[in-house]
N, C-alpha and C positions, 0 to 999 in steps of 0.2 A: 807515696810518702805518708800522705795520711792514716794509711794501711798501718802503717809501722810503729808508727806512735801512738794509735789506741791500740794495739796489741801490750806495746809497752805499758800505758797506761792500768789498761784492765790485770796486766802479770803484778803491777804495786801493791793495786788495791787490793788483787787475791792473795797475795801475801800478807798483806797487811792484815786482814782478816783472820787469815790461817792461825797467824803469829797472835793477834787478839784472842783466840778461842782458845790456845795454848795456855796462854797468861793467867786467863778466868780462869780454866779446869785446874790447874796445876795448886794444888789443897797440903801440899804436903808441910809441915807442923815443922820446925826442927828443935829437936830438945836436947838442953844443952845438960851435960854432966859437972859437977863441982870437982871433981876428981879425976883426974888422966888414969888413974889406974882403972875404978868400974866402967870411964868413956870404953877403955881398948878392951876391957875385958866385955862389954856390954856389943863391941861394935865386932870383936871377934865372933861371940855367938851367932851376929846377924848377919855378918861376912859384908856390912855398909862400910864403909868410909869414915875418917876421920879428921875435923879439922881442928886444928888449934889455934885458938885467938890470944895473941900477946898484948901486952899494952901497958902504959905506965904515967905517972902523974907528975912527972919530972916539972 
């Protein structure tokens, strides 16, 4: 029984870790576009992703 629960144990923390080492190295910037046209035309070029943020001051 004891077995089984620091095995458990040890798998949290080594994930815990993994998933910390991810978090540090992960450096990437995101730069935002004023415009949806140069965003698609700029995100076509680089074949990335697009997201669009709405929002409003109602």
């Amino acid at each position: 029984m004891f077995n089984s629960v620091s095995r458990r144990i040890s798998l949290g923390v080594l994930l815990l870790v993994v998933g910390t080492m991810f978090a540090l190295t992960a450096n990437a910037e995101v730069k935002w576009e004023k415009s949806l046209k140069d965003g698609m035309k700029k995100a076509e070029e680089t074949g990335k992703l697009v997201m669009l943020d709405f929002y409003t001051d109602w």
